[in-house]
N, C-alpha and C positions, 0 to 999 in steps of 0.2 A: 625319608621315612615312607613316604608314600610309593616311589618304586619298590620299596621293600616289600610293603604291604604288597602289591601289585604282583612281582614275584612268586611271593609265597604263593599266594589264592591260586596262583595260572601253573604250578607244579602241583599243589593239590588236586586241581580239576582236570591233569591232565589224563590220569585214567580214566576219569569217568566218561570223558571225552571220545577218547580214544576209544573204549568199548561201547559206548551210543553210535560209534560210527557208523557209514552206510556199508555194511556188505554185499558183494557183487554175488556170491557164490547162493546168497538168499533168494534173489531174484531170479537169476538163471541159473534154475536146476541142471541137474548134470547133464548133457548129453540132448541139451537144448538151441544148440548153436550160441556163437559166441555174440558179446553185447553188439557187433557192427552188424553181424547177419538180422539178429531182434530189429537192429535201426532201419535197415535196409528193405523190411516187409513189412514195417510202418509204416515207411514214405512211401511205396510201391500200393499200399493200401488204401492211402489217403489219395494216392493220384487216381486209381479203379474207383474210387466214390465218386471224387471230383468228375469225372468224366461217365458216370452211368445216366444219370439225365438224359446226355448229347446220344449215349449208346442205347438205350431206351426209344430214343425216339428216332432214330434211324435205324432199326431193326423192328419196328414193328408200324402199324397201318397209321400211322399219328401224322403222316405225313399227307397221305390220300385224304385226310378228314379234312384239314385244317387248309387244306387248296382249296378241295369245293367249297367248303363254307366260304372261303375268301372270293372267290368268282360268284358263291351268291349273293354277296352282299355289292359286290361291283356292276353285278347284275341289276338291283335291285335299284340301283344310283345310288345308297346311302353308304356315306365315307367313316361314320362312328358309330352308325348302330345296324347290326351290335358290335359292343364294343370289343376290342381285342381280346379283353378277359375272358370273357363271354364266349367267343368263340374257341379258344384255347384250352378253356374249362371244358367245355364241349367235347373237343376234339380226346383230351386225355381221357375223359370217363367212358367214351364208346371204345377207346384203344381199349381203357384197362376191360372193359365188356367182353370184349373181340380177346383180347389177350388171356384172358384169365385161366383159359385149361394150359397154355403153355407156361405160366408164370409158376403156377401149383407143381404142375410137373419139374420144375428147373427147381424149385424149393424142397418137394421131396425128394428128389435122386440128389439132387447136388450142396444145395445148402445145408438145412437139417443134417444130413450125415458128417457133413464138414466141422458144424456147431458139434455135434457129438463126439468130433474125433473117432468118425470109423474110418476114413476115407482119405487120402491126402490130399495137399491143396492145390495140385495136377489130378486128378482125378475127377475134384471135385471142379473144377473149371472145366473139363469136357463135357461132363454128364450136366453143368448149368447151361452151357452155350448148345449142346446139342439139340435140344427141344427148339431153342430160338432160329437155328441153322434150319433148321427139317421146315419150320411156319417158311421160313426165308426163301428155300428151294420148293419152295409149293408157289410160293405169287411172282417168282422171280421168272423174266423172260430168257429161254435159251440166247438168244440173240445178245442179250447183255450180260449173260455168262462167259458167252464165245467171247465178245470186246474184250475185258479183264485179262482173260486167260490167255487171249493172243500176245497182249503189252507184256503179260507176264513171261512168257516163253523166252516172248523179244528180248527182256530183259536175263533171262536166265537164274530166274526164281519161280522158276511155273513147276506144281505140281504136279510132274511128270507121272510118277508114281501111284500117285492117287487115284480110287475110283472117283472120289466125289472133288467137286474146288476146296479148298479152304476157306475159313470166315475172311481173310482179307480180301478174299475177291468174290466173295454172297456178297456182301454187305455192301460196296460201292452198287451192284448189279442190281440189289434189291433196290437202292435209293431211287435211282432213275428208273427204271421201273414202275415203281410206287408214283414217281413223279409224270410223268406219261400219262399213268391211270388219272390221279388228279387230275391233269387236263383233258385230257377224253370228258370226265366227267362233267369238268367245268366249263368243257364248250355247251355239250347237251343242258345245264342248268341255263345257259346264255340264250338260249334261243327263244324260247317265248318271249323272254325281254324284249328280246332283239324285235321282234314283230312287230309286239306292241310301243315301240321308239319310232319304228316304222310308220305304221299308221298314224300316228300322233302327229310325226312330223309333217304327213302329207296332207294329212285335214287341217292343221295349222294357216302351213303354205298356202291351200286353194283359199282360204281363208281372209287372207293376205295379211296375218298376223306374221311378219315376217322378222321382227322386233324379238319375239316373245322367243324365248327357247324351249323347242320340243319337250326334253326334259321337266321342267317346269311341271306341264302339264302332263305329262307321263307319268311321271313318281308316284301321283295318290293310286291309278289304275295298275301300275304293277303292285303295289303291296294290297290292293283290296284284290286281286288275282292271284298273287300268293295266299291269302289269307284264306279264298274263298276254297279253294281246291287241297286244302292245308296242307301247304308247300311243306312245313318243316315236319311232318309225319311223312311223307314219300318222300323226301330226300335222305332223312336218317335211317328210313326204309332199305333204301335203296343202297345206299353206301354199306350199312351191314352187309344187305344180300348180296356185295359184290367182293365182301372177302370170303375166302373159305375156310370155313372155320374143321 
């Protein structure tokens, strides 16, 4: 009795069933590509997000910030302050400073029209990466263009054609580039230190504390020497002044 019962109810509902179903043709309107292509600029979507952080911050000066701050604080002898947040918070708000007319620019020409569907989504990826490409070929050294391009010839994937490189070989060129200037920078932040480690150690020595380590007695006189000349207003100074904006 009870399969019966069971039966009946499950041929009853079966139309109703049947037309609450899910339709495909709802979803993807006509002339939409088909459900594997939809799938396919999902994942291709989710991976471009996953990876804009890492592309964000090797494409633009977040690199040069967050070295010198790290030589001054190596400079300074202290090993956690400030702390890593701190300086990484730092580093991103002077990029997004420094960044900001290229970021505006890559959101009106390429995003916004993309969101509005005037543009396609090849188009709209030249006209976003261009503004970043052009900041790129302003700080990048000829010299670390030519490396790239040479490997690339070697290889026989070199933009022959081309007047300009491509983003696969700005973007390595710009990195180490970027990375250079950070040390440039990070030597010049080093050197007053350096002096003052100098001296300490030699008045120490004649002293004949020989026990005692230099440092020790260094550390309060480099941060009251940063403090007094206010280090971190000429350094953030100066880091600006040395991108071109």
């Amino acid at each position: 009795m009870r399969l019966l019962i069971f039966a009946i109810i499950s041929l009853t509902t079966a139309d109703v069933v049947q037309a609450q179903g899910l339709n495909l043709s709802d979803i993807i309107p006509d002339g939409g590509g088909t459900l594997s292509g939809r799938i396919i600029q999902g994942m291709v979507l989710l991976t471009v997000l996953s990876i804009a952080p890492g592309l964000l911050v090797t494409t633009t000066s977040f690199t040069r910030f967050v070295i010198a701050f790290s030589f001054l604080r190596s400079g300074l002898g202290l090993q956690s302050t400030p702390s890593n947040l701190i300086v990484i918070s730092l580093s991103i708000f002077m990029t997004y400073f420094v960044m900001a007319p290229v970021f505006e620019k890559s959101w009106n020409d390429g995003v916004q029209p993309l969101i509005e569907n005037k543009i396609s989504q090849e188009e709209a990826l030249e006209k976003i990466s261009a503004p970043l490409k052009k900041f790129m070929l302003r700080h990048v050294r000829d010299k670390d263009i030519a490396l790239f391009s040479d490997f690339s010839k070697r290889n026989e994937l070199g933009d022959t054609e081309e007047s300009e490189p491509g983003m696969r070989i700005v973007i390595p060129a710009f990195m180490i580039s970027e990375l250079r200037r950070g040390f440039e920078i990070g030597f010049l932040i080093l050197l007053p230190f350096l002096v003052i480690d100098l001296v300490v150690a030699t008045v120490t020595m004649a002293m004949g504390m020989l026990m005692l380590p230099p440092t020790v007695v260094s550390l309060p006189f480099k941060v009251l020497f940063f403090v007094l000349i206010d280090g971190w207003n000429i350094i953030v100074g100066q880091l600006l002044n040395s991108v071109d904006f």
